[in-house]
NUMAR-458261 format. One record per residue (C-alpha): residue number from 1; residue in three letters; x negated, z, y. Coordinates in steps of 0.001 Angstrom, whole numbers. Example, Ala and Ser with C-alpha at 12.3 -4.5 7.8 and 13.67 -1.06 7.14 Angstrom:
BEGIN
   k   r      px      pz      py
   1 Ala  -12300    7800   -4500
   2 Ser  -13670    7140   -1060
***
This chain:
BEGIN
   k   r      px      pz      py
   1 Unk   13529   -3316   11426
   2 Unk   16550   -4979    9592
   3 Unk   16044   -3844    5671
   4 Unk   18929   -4708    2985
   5 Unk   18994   -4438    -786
   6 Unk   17847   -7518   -2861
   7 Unk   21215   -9079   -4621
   8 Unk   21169   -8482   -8341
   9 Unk   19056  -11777   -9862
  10 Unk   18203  -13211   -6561
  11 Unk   14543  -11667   -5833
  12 Unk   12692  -14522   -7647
  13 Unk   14669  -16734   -5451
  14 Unk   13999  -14737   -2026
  15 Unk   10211  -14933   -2715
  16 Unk    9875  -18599   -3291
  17 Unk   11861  -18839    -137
  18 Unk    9334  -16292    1740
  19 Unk    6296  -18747     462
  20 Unk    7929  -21741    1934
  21 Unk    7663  -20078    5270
  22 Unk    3916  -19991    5047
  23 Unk     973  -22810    6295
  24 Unk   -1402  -20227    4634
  25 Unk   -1328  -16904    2532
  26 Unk     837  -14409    3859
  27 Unk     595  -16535    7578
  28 Unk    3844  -17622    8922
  29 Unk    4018  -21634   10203
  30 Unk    5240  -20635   13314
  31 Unk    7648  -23758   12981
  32 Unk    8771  -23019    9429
  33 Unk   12293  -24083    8830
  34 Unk   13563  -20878    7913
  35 Unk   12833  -18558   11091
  36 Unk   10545  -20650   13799
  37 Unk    9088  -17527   15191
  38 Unk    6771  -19451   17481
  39 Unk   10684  -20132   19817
  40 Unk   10530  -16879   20807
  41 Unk    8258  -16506   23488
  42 Unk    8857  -12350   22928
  43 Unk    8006  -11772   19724
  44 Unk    4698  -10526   19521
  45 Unk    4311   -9721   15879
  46 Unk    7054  -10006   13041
  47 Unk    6872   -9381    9185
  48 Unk    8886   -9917    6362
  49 Unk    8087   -8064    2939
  50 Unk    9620   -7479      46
  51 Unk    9949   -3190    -547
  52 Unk    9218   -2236   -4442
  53 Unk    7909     672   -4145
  54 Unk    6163    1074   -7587
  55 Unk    4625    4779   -6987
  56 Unk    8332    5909   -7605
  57 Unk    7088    7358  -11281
  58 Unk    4851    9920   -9344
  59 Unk    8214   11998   -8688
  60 Unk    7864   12673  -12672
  61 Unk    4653   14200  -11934
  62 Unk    5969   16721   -9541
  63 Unk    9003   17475  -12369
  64 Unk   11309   15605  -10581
  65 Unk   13718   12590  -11663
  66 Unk   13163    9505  -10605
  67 Unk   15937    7393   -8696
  68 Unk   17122    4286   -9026
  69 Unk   16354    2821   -5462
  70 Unk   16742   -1023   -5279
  71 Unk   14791   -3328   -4316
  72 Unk   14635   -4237    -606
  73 Unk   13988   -6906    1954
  74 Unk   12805   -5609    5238
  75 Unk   12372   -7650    8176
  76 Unk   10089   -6107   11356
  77 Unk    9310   -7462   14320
  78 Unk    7264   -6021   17401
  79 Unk    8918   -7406   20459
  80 Unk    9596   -7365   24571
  81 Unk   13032   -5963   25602
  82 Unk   16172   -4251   23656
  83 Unk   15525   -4915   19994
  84 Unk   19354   -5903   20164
  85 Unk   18291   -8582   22473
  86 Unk   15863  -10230   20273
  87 Unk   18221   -9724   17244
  88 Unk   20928  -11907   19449
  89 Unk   17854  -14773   20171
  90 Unk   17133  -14819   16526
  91 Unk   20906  -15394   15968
  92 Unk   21293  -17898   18312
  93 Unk   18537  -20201   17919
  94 Unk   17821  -19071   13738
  95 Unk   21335  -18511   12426
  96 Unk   21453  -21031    9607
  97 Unk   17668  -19731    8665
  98 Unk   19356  -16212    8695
  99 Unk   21704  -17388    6532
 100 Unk   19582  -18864    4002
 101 Unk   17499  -15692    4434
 102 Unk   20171  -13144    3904
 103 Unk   21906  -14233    1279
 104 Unk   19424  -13106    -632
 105 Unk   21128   -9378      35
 106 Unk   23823   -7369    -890
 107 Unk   26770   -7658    1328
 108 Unk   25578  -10912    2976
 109 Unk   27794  -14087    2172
 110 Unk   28453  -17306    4008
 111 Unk   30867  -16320    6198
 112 Unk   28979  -13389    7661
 113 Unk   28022  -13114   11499
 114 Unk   24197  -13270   10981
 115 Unk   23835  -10582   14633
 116 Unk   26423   -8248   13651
 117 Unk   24906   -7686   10070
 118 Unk   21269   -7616   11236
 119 Unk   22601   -4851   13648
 120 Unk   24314   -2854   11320
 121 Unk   21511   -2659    8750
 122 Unk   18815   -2085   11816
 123 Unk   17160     629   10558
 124 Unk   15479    3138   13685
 125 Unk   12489    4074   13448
 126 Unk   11254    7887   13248
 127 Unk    7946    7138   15213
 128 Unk    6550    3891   17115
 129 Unk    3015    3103   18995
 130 Unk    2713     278   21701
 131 Unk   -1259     -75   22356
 132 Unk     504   -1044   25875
 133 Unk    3170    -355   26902
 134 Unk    4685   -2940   29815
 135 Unk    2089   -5707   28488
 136 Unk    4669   -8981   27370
 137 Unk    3932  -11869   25187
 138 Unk    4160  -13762   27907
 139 Unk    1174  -12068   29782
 140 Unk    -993  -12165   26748
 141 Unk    -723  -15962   26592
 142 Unk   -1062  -16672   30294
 143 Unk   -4072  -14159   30868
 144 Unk   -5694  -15927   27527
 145 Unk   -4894  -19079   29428
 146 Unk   -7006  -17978   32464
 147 Unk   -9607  -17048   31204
 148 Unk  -10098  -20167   29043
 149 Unk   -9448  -22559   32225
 150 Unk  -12352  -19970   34592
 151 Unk  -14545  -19864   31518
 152 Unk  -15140  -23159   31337
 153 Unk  -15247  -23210   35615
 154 Unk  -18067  -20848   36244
 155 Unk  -21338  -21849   36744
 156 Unk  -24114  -20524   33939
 157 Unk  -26929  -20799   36500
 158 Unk  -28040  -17151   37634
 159 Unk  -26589  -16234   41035
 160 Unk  -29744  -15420   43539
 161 Unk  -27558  -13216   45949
 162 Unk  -24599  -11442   46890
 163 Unk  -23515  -14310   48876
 164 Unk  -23777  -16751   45804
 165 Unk  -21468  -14246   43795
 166 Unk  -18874  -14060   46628
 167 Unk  -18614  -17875   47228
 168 Unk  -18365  -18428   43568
 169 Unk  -15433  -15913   43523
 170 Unk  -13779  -17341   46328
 171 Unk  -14081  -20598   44782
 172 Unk  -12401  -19885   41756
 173 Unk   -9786  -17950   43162
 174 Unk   -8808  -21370   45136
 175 Unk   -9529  -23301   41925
 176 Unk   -6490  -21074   40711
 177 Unk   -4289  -21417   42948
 178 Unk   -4409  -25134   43070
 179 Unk   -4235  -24908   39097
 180 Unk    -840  -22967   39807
 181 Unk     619  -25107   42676
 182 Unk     269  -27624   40013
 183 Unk    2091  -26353   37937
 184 Unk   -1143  -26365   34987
 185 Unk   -1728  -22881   35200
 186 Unk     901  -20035   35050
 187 Unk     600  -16564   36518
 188 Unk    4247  -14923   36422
 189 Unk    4917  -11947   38370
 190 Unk    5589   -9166   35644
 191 Unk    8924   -8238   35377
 192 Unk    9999   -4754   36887
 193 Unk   10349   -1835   34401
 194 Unk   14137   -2013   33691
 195 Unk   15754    1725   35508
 196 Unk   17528    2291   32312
 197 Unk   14911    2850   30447
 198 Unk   12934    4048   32790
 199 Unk   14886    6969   33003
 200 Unk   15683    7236   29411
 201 Unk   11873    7537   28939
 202 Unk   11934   10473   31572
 203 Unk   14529   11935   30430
 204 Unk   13122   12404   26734
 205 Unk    9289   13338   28008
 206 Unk   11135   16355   29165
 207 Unk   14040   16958   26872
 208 Unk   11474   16866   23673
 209 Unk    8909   19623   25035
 210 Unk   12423   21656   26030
 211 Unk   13747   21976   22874
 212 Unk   10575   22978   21810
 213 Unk   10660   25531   24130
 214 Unk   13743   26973   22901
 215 Unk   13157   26974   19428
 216 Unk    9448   28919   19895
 217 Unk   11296   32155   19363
 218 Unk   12709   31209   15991
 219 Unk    9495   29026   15044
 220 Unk    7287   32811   15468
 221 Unk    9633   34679   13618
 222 Unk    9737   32245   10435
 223 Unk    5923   31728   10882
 224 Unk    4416   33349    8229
 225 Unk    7286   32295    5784
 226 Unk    5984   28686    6859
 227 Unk    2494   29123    6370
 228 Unk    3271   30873    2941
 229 Unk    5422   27885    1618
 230 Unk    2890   25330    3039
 231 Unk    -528   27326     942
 232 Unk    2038   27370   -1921
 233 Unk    2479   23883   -1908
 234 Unk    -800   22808   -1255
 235 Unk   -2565   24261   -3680
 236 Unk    -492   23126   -6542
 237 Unk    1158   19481   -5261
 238 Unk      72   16837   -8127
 239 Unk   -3014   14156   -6485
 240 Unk   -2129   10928   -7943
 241 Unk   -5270    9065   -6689
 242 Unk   -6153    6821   -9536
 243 Unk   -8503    3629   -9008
 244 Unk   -6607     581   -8094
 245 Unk   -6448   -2126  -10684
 246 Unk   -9022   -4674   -9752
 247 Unk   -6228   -7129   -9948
 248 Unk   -4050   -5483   -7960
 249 Unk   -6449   -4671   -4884
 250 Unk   -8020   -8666   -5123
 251 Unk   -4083   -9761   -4736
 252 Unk   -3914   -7431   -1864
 253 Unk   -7539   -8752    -191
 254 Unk   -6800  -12258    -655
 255 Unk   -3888  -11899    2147
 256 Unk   -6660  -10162    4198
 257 Unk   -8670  -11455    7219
 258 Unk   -7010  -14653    8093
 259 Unk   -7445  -14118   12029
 260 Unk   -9497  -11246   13910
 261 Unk   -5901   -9286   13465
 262 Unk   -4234   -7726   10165
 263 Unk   -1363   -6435    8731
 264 Unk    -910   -2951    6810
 265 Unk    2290   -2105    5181
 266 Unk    2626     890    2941
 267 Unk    5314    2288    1312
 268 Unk    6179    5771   -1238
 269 Unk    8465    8918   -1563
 270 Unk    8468   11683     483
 271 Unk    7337   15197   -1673
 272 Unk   10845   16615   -2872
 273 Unk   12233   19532   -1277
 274 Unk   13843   20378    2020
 275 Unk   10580   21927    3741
 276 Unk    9212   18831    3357
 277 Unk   11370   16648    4425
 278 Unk   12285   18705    7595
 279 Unk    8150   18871    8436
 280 Unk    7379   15453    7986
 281 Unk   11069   15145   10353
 282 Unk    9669   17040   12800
 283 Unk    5513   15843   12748
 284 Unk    7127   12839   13376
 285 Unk    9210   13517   16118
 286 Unk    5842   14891   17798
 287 Unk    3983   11612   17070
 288 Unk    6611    9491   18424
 289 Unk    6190   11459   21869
 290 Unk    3036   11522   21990
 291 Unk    2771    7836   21517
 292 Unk    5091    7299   24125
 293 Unk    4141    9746   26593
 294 Unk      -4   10488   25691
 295 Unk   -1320    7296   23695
 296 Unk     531    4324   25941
 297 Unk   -2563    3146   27154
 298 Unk   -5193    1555   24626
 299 Unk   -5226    3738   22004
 300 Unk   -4148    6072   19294
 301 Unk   -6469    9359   18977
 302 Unk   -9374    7357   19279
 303 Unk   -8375    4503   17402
 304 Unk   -8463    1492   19944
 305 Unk   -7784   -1069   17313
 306 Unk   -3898    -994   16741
 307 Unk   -1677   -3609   18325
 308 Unk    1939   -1626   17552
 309 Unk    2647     719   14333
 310 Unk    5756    2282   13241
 311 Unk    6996    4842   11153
 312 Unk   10507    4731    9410
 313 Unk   12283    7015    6591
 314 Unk   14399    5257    4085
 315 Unk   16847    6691    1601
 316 Unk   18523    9598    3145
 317 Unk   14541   10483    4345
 318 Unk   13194   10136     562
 319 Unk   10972    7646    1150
 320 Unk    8756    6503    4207
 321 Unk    7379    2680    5062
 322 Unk    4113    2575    7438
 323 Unk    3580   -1048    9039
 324 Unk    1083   -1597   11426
 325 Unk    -954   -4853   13126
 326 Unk   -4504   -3892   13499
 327 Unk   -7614   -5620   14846
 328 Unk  -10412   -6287   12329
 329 Unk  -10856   -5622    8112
 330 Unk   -9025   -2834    5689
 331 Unk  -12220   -1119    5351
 332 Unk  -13191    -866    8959
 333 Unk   -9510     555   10136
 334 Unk   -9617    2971    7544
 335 Unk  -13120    4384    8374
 336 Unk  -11891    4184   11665
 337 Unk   -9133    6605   10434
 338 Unk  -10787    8915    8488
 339 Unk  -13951    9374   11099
 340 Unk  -11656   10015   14119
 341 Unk   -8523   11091   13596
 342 Unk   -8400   12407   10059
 343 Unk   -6434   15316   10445
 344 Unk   -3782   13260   12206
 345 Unk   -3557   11240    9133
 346 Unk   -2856   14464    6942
 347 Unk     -50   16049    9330
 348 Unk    1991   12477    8231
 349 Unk     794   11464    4690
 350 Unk      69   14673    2795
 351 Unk    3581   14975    2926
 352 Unk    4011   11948     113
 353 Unk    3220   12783   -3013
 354 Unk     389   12313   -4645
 355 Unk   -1848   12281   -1054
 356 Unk   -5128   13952   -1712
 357 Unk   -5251   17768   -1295
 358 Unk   -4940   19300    2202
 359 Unk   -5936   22741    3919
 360 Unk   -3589   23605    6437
 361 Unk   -1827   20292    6588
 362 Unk   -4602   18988    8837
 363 Unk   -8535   19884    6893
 364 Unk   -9874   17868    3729
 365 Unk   -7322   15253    2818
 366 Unk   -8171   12160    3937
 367 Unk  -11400   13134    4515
 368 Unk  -11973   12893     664
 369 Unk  -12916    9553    1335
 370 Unk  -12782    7955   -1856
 371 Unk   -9319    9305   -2974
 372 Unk   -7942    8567     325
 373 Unk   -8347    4950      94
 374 Unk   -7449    4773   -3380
 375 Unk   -4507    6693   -2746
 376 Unk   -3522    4273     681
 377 Unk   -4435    1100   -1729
 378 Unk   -2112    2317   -4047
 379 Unk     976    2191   -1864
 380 Unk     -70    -909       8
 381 Unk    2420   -3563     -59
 382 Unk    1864   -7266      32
 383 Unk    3105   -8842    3307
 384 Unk    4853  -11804    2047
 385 Unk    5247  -13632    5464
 386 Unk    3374  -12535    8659
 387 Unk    3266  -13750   12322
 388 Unk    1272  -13249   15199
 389 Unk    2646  -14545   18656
 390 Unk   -1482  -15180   19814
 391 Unk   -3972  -15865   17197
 392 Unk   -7212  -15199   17571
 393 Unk   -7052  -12528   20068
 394 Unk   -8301   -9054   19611
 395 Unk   -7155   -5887   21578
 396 Unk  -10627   -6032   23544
 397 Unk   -9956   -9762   24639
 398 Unk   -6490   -8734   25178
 399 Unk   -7639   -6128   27423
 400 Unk  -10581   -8429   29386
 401 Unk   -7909  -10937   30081
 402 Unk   -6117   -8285   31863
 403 Unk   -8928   -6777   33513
 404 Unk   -9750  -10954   34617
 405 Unk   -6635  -11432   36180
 406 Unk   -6192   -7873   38157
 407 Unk  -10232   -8912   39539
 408 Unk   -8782  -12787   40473
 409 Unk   -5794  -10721   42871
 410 Unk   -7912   -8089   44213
 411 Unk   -8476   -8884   47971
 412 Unk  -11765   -8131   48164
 413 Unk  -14534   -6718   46227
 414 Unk  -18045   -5532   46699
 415 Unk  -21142   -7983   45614
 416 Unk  -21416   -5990   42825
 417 Unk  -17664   -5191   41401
 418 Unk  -17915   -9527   42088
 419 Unk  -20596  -10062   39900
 420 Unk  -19146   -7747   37075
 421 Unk  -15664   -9333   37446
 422 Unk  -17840  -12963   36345
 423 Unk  -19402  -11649   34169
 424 Unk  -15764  -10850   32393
 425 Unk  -15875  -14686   32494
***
């Protein structure tokens, strides 16, 4: 996530440059001029928006001043390998797009090494989910590939016995491999899981829980000073959950549903205070391991819709962006949300201000249905230029393709586990 302040007097400038990148609303041309994100075979989802956070007045609610934060550009992509890697593709293949881009920011001018800034204003984030982790671009597009080539293979006519399935199997498996010989079919051998991180990603599953471990001590003493500063707060924090302005939420639905996949990017300020800014610190810490070490799999809770989401603080931790690629409408993921995994949404966003009432950071909250979508609404930003590396897949055909393939290299399955496998077809 590369974000940058807006130059003074050039963000009407930088948004009629972000519209020129589009072949719909909000939907990149994957061969716009500016940044062809359709070259980079591992970019599987990338964003630019424009940050103006407009909730900023709430802080005057809680008593507090407001800052003068500028305006910023943030670029995010979701992608295979070292983020510094695709950074250096972007460079190499984009750099006069990057250019044109970034000049739009403060400290950007023509002479600037387009990698070396994008590096130094990469901004980490404080929690990340991967629906899967290990699953490429390039797997997506040549498992989507397979199963178009087999669906249109298969026979329709019922199958009268377990013979019929098994020749039918066998015959497609050869069909493939002849497709691959000749070179119309692709079926690359995933690549390894680099040692490096490998061992990184050991190394923190059991470094996290340790310090943990040793801080329990400290974390029962100061207990009940933590639980009284939490009730304190929670029964007196300002809700600022007004009813979006009809104009404002039709601008924001008119970007919506232009493939089976969408894109969610919220933005606001963190309550004031040290307490909590070090809880929302360290909730997040706990859902970044847990996505990397519990929800790697297929889901989040029980939400089995997200492609990748991220969590990042801003402004010496004063302000937070969400972004997240999910599979079907804004209502749908947020009942989603709220009917599954409500409580996970409070231990995050009760901690901006204005987020509907909690009891013990996890009970009511979000589960004020009506305020929490106003509320989320209210701090939704407009994507001003999205991409999607494979349109028209969901996360369930995603996860078929997969299970397609892994059937078409099994050696040898029963009549039964046969028959299921075509019926993946």
């Amino acid at each position: 996530m590369v974000v940058a302040p807006v130059a003074s007097g050039r963000e009407a400038s930088l948004r009629g440059l972000l519209e020129t990148m589009n072949s719909a609303p909000w939907v990149a041309d994957p061969d716009n001029e500016v940044l062809p994100f359709g070259r980079f075979d591992r970019l599987h989802f990338a964003r630019l928006v424009v940050l103006d956070d407009a909730t900023m007045t709430d802080l005057e609610a809680g008593g507090s001043p407001r800052p003068g934060f500028p305006v910023y550009l943030a670029f995010i992509g979701d992608c295979d390998g070292p983020a510094q890697e695709c950074l250096a593709d972007l460079s190499r293949h984009a750099g006069d797009g990057l250019h044109k881009l970034f000049a739009h920011c403060e400290g950007f001018d023509t002479g600037s090494d387009a990698l070396s800034w994008m590096l130094a204003h990469n901004v980490p984030a404080a929690a990340n989910y991967v629906n899967w982790i290990g699953r490429t671009v390039r797997q997506v597009r040549q498992e989507s590939a397979l199963q178009r080539v087999l669906s249109a293979k298969v026979p329709r006519n019922a199958l009268n016995s377990g013979s019929d399935v098994q020749r039918v199997r066998r015959d497609l498996i050869a069909f493939v491999d002849a497709e691959v010989r000749a070179g119309r079919l692709a079926l690359t051998t995933p690549e390894p899981t680099p040692p490096l991180w490998w061992l990184a990603n050991r190394v923190h599953a059991i470094v996290v829980p340790l310090v943990g471990l040793v801080a329990l001590p400290l974390l029962i003493v100061l207990m009940p000073l933590l639980i009284f500063q939490l009730r304190k707060r929670e029964t007196s924090d300002p809700e600022i959950c007004p009813r979006p302005r009809p104009e404002a939420l039709q601008a924001l639905r008119q970007l919506e549903d232009r493939d089976v996949t969408n894109q969610f990017t919220a933005f606001g300020p963190v309550k004031p205070g040290l307490f909590r800014r070090w809880l929302v610190t360290v909730l997040l810490v706990l859902i970044d391991y847990a996505c990397r070490h519990v929800f790697m799999r297929g889901h989040l809770g029980r939400v089995q819709t997200i492609h990748f989401a991220r969590w990042v603080f801003l402004d010496n931790k004063s302000r937070v962006v969400f972004a997240s690629n999910y599979d079907g409408g804004h209502e749908a993921y947020m009942d989603d949300f709220i009917n599954k995994v409500a409580w996970g949404l409070n231990l995050v966003f009760s901690n901006g201000i204005g987020y509907p009432r909690t009891d013990w950071l996890v009970a009511r909250g979000a589960r004020r249905e009506q305020c929490f979508k106003y509320y989320q609404r209210r701090h939704q930003l407009p994507t001003q230029v999205w991409y999607k590396a494979y349109p028209g897949l969901t996360l369930i055909d995603i996860k078929r393709n997969q299970r397609i393939r892994e059937g078409l290299q099994r050696a040898e399955m029963s009549d039964a586990e046969a028959l299921a496998w075509l019926k993946l077809l």
